[in-house]
C-alpha positions as CSV (number, residue, x, y, z in Angstrom):
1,X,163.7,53.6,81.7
2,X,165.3,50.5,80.3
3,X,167.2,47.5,81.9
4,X,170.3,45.8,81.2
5,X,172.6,42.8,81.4
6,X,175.6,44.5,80.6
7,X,177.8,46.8,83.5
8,X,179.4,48.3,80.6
9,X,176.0,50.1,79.2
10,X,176.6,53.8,79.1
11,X,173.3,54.6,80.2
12,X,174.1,53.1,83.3
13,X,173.9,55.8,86.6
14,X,176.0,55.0,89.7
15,X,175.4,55.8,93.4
16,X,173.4,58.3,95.7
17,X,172.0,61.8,95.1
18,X,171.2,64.3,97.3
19,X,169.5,66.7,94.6
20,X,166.1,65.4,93.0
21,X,166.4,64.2,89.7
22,X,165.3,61.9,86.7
23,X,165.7,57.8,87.2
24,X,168.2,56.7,85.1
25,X,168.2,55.8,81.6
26,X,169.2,52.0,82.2
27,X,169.4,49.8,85.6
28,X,171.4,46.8,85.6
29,X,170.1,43.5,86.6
30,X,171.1,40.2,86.5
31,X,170.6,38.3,83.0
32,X,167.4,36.3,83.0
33,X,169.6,32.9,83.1
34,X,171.0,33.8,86.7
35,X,167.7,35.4,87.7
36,X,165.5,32.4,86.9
37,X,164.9,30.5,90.1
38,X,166.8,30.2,93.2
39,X,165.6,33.2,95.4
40,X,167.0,34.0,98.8
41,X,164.4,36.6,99.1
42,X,160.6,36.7,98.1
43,X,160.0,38.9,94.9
44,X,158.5,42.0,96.1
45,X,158.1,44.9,93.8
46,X,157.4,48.1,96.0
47,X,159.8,49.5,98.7
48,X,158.5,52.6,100.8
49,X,161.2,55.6,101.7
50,X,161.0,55.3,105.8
51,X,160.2,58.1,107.2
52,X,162.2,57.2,110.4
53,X,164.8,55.8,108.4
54,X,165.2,59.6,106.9
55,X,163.3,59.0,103.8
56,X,159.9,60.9,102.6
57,X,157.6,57.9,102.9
58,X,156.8,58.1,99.3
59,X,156.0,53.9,97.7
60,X,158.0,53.2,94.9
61,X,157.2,50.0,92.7
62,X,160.0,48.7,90.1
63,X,160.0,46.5,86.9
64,X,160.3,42.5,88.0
65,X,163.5,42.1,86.5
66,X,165.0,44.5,88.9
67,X,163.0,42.8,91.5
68,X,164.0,38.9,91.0
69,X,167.8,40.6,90.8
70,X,167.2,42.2,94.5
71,X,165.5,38.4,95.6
72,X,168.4,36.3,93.8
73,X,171.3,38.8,95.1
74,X,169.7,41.4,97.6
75,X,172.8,43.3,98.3
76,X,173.5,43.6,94.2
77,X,172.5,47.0,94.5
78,X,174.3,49.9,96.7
79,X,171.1,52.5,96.2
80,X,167.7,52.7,94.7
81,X,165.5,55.5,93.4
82,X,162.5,57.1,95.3
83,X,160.0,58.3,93.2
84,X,158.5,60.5,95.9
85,X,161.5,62.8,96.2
86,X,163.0,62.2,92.9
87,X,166.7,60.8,94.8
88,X,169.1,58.0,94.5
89,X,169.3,56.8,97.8
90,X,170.9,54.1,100.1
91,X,170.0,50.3,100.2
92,X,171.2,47.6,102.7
93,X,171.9,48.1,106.6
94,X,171.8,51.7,106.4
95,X,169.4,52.4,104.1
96,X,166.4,54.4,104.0
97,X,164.3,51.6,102.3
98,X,161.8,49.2,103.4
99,X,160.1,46.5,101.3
100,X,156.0,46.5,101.3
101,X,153.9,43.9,100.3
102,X,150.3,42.6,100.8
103,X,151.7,38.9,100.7
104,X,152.1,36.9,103.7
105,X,155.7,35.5,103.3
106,X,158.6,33.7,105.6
107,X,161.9,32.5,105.3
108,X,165.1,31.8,106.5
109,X,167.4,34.3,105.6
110,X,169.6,33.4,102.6
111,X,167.9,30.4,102.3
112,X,165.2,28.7,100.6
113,X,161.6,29.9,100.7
114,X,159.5,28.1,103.3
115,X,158.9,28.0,107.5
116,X,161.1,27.3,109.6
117,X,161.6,27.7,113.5
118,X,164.0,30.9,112.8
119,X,162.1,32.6,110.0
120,X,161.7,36.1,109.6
121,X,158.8,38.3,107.8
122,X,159.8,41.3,105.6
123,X,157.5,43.6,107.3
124,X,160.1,45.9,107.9
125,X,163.1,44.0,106.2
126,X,165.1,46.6,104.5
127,X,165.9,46.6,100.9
128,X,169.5,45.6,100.3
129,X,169.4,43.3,103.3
C-alpha cells in the first residue's frame, strides 16, 4: 500500500464496500507541508470497527501520514478500511469507526491541543469526526 499527494493518482480507490476485499493500492493524504503542525485532533494511529456501531470489532492501525491527515483535517476522508473484515467502510457521524489509543489526551474540538473547561477525550470519538 502506498500514499500519495496527488487526487489524480490512478491507484487511488474511492468510497464504501460491502464485499471484503484488498486495501487499496494508494491512499491520499495531505502533502507533508500542510500536514506538518497545526492539529485539530491528536495523532492516533489505530481505530477499532464498533461492534455496536455495526462493525466486526477488528483494530486496524494505519501509516502516520494517513494519521496526521485525519488530525490536521478529520473529515478529509469519507471511509476507511477494516482490516478485520477486509471492507471500505464509513467515517464521520455515521460511521462504524472509533479511534483507540493508550494516551491520555484532551482538547477542545477544532482547536488547539491542551485543557480546557469544555474538553473532550477521544475515548469513543469517532473517526471522521
Amino acid at each position: 500500500m502506498g500514499i500519495t499527494d496527488d487526487p489524480n493518482h490512478p491507484g487511488l480507490g474511492h468510497g464504501t464496500t460491502d464485499t471484503p476485499g484488498p486495501q487499496n493500492a494508494t491512499y491520499l493524504v495531505l502533502a507533508a507541508e500542510l500536514r506538518a503542525g497545526g492539529f485539530v485532533r491528536p495523532v492516533i494511529t489505530a481505530y477499532i470497527h464498533a461492534l455496536d456501531l455495526g462493525g466486526c470489532g477488528a483494530v486496524t492501525h494505519m501509516g502516520l501520514a494517513i494519521a496526521e491527515t485525519y488530525a490536521k483535517r478529520p473529515r478529509f476522508y469519507g471511509a476507511t478500511y477494516c482490516a478485520g473484515c477486509g471492507k471500505h467502510r464509513p467515517v464521520g457521524e455515521r460511521g462504524e469507526f472509533e479511534w483507540i489509543s493508550m494516551e491520555p489526551a484532551t482538547w477542545t474540538p477544532d482547536g488547539p491541543l491542551e485543557p480546557s473547561p469544555n474538553t473532550v477525550t477521544f475515548n469513543r470519538l469517532k473517526v471522521g469526526t
